[in-house]
C-alpha positions as CSV (number, residue, x, y, z in Angstrom):
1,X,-13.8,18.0,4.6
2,X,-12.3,18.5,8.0
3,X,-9.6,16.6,9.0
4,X,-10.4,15.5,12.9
5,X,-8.5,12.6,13.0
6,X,-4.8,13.7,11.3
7,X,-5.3,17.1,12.8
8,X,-5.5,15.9,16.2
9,X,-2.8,13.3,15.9
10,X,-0.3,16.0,14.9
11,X,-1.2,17.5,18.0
12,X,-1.0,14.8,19.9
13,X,2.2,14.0,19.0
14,X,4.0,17.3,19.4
15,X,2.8,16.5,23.3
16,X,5.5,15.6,26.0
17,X,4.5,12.0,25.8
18,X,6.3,8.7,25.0
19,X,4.3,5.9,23.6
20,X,4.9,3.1,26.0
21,X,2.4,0.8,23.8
22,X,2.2,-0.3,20.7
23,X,3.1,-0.1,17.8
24,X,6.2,-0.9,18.4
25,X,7.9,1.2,15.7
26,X,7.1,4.3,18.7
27,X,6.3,7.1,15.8
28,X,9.6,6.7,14.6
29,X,10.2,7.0,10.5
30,X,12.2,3.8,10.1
31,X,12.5,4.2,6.5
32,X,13.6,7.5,6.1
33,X,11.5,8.3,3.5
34,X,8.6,11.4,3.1
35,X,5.7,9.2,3.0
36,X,6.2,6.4,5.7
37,X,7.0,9.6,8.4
38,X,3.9,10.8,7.7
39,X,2.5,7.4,8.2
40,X,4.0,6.1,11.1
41,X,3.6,9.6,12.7
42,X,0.0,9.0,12.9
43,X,-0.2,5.4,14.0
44,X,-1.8,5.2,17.1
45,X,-3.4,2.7,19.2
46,X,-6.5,3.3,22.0
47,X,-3.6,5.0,24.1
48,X,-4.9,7.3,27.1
49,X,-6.2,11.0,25.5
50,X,-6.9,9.4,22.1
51,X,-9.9,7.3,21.0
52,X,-11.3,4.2,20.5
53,X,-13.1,3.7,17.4
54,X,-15.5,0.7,19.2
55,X,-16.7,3.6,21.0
56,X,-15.6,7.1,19.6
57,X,-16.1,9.7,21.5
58,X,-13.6,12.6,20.7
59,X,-12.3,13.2,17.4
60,X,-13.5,10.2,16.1
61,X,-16.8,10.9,16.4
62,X,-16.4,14.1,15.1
63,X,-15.0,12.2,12.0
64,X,-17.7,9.9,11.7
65,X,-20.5,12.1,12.2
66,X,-19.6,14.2,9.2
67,X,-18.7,11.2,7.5
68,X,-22.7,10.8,8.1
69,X,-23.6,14.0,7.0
70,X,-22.1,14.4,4.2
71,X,-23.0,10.8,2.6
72,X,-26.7,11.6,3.7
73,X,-27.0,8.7,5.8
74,X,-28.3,7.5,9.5
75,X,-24.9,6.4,11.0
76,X,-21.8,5.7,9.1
77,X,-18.8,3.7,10.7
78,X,-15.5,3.2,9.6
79,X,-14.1,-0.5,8.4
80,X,-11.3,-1.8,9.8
81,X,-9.8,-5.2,8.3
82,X,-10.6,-4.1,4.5
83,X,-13.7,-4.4,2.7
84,X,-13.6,-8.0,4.1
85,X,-14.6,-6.8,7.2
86,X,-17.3,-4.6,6.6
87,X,-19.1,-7.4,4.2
88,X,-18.8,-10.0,7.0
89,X,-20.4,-7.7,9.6
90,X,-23.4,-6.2,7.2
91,X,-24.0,-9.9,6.7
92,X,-23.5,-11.3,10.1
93,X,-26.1,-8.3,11.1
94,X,-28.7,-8.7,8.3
95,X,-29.0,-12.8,8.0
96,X,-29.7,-15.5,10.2
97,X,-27.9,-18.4,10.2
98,X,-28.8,-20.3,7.9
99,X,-31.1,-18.1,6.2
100,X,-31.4,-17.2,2.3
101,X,-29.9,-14.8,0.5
102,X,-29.6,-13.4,-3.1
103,X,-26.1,-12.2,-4.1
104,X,-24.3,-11.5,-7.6
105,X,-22.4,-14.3,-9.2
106,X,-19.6,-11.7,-9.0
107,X,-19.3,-10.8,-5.3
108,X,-16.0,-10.9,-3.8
109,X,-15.3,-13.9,-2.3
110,X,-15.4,-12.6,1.5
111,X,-19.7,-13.3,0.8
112,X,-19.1,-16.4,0.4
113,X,-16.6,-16.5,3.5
114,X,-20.0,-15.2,5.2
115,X,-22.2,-17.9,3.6
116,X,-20.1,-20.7,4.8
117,X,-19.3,-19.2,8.4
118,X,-23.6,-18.3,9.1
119,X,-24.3,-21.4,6.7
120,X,-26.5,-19.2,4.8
121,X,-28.5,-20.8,1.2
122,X,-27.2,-18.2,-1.3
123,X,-29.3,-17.9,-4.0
124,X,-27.3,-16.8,-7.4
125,X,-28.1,-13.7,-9.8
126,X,-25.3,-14.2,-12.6
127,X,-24.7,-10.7,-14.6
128,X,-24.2,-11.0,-18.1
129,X,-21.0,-10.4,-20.2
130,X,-20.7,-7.0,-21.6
131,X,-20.2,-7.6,-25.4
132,X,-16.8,-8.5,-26.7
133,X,-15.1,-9.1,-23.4
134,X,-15.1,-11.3,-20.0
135,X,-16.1,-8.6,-17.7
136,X,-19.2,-8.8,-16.0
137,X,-22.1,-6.3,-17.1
138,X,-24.5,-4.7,-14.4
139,X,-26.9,-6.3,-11.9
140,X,-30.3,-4.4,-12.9
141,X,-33.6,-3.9,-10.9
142,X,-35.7,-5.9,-13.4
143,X,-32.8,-9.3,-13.0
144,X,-33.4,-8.8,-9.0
145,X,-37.1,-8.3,-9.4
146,X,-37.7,-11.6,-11.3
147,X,-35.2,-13.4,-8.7
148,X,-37.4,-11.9,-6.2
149,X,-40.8,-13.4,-7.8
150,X,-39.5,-17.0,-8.3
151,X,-38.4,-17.1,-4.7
152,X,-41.8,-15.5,-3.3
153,X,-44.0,-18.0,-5.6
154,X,-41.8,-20.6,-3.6
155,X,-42.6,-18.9,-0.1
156,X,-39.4,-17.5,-0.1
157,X,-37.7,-14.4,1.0
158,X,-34.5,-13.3,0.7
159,X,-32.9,-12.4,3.9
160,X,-30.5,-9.7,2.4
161,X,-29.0,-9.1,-1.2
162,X,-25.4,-8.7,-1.8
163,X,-24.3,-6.9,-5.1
164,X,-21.1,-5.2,-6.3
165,X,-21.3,-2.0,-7.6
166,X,-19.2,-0.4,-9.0
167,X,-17.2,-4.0,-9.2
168,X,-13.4,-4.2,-10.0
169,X,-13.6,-3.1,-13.2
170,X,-15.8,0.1,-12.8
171,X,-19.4,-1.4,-13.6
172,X,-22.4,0.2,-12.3
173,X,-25.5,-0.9,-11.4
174,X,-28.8,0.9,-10.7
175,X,-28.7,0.5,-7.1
176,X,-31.8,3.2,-6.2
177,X,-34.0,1.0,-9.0
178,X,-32.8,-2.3,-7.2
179,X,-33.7,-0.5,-3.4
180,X,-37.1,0.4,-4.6
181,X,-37.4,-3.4,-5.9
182,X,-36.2,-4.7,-2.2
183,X,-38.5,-1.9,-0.3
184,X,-41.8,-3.1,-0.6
185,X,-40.5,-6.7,1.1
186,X,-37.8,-4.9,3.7
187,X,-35.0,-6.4,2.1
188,X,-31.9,-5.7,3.2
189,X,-29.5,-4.5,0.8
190,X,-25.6,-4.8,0.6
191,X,-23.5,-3.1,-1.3
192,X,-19.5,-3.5,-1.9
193,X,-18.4,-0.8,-3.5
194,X,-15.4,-2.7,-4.9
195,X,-13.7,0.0,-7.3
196,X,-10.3,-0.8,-6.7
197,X,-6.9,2.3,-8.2
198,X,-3.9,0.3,-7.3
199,X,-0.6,0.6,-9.3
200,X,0.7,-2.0,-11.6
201,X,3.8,-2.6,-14.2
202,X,1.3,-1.6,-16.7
203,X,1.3,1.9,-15.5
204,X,3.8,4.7,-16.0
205,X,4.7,6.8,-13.6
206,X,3.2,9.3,-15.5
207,X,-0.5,7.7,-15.7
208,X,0.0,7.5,-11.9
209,X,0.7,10.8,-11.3
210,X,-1.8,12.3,-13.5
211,X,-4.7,10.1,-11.5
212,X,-3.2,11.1,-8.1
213,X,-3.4,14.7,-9.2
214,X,-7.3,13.7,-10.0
215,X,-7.8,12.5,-6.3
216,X,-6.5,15.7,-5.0
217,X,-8.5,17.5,-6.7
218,X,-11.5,15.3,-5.9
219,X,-10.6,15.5,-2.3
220,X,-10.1,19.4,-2.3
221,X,-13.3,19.6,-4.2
222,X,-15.1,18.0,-1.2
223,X,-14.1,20.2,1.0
224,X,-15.6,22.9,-0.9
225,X,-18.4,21.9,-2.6
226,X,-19.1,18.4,-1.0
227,X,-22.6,18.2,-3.0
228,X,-20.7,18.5,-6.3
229,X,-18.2,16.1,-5.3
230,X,-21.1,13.7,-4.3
231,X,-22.3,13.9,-8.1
């Protein structure tokens, strides 16, 4: 994949210009150290001659429309303020105040920042345990498809359903068998893709290393075979 945004930063940077704006660390590596220079290099705000990602339209857009093409969707935007973020919007956009939804036991808690804040009715779909352990097993088209029934029988519709998948600890659900469920009522459906790779004191160096070398490669592999990558 092309890199828009870094590539034009980098550009942007080696240009005559001082940032009189923020942030107020002005490009400047203040920890002397490889990865923050590279960081704080690139950390721009909607200065004059960059862009504005409430309305791209320079190399943000150019981002953000292959971002679209190669995810094989209509538009695709990019979250800012975390995950958070993105599942407050797709809610605020999808439900009515205080409309019904359906959403997994196991959502993160930012759904039910949503469902307080619109003073939505959730409606609960609780995943069983996979066997042996305390971790959630996965959300299936046939648990949604019965949720959907009992509230229809009570003149009910869901406004949107919110599931995780994959969730925290890698689970997947069949989220084309759940849309096809959804797509004969034009149900909304939200997923958080919550699959989180953050290091721990659990975790040698080594074990890190070895699953950074994986991302590169995933990340080099989508450059040149994005349809492989996708799969």
């Amino acid at each position: 994949m092309k890199e828009y945004i870094n590539k034009y930063l980098d550009r942007y940077s080696k240009r005559d210009y001082y940032p009189w704006h923020m942030p107020g660390h002005k490009r400047q590596d203040v920890f002397a150290d490889d990865f923050w220079e590279t960081l704080f290099h690139r950390d721009f705000t909607e200065a004059e001659g960059l862009d504005d990602l409430h309305e791209p339209e320079l190399f943000m857009k150019d981002s953000l429309e292959q971002m679209r093409r190669f995810y094989g969707t209509e538009k695709t935007y990019m979250m800012v303020n975390g995950a958070t973020g993105g599942i407050l919007a797709a809610l605020f956009a999808c439900a009515p105040e205080h409309a019904r939804i359906l959403m997994g036991r196991n959502c993160h808690k930012s759904v039910c920042h949503a469902v307080s804040l619109l003073n939505l009715e959730p409606e609960y779909i609780g995943p069983e345990l996979l066997p042996g352990t305390d971790i959630f097993a996965d959300i299936t088209p046939e648990q949604i498809g019965q949720k959907i029934q009992e509230m229809k029988q009570r003149g009910e519709l869901p406004a949107a359903v919110v599931i995780t998948s994959p969730t925290y600890e890698g689970v997947i659900s069949d989220i084309c068998g759940i849309k096809n469920v959804l797509v004969p009522y034009d149900i909304p459906l939200i997923v958080d893709e919550a699959l989180m790779v953050e290091p721990t004191e659990t975790e040698s160096k080594e074990t890190l290393d070895n699953a950074i070398a994986v991302f590169r490669k995933l990340y080099e592999l989508a450059g040149t075979d994005p349809e492989k990558a996708r799969h």
